[in-house]
N, C-alpha and C positions, 0 to 999 in steps of 0.2 A: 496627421501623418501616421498614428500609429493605428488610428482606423481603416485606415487603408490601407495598411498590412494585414491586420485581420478579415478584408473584406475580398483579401485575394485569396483567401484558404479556405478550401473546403469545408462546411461544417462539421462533416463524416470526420475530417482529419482533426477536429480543435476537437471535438469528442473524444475519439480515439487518444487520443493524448491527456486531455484532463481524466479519463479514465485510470490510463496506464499511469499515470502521476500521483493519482488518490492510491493504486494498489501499491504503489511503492512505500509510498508513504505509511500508510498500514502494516503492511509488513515492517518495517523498520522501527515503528513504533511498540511493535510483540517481540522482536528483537532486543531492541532497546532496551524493555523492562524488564526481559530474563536477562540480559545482564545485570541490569541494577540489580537487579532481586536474589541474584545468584551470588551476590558478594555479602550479601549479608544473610548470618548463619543464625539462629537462634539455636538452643538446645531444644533438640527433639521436636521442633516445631516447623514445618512448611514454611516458611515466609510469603508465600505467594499461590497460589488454585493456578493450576498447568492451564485451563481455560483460558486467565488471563493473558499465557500467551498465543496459545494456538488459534484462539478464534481470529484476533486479528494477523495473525501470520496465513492463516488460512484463506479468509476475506482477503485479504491481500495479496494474495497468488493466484485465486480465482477471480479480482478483477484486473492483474496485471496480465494474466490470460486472455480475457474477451477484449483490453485495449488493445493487445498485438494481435489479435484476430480479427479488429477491429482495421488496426491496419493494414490488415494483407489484405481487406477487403477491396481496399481504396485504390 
């Protein structure tokens, strides 16, 4: 049954999607840890490298970019 829901969609479209799913996810994940990280303060000391957030906010934006580009394809 539920093969056959997938055998009626598009591949173009289950790409497009697990694409835009993985960017979300990424993103929310650099998200996520500049909160955590942001609440704890040490004296004079960084808690966390800004890398740690931006790459995955960035990867994240640039694949939630190419899924919806993905789907206006379709």
């Amino acid at each position: 049954m539920v093969e056959d829901a997938f055998r009626s969609v598009p591949p173009g479209r289950l790409l497009a999607l697990g694409v835009l799913l993985v960017g979300v996810g990424l993103a929310l994940t650099g998200l996520g840890f500049h909160v955590e990280a942001a609440g704890a303060r040490c004296d004079g000391c960084a808690p966390y490298h800004p890398l740690f957030v931006l790459a995955p906010v960035a990867s994240g934006a640039a694949l939630t970019t190419v899924g919806g580009w993905l789907f206006g394809r379709e």
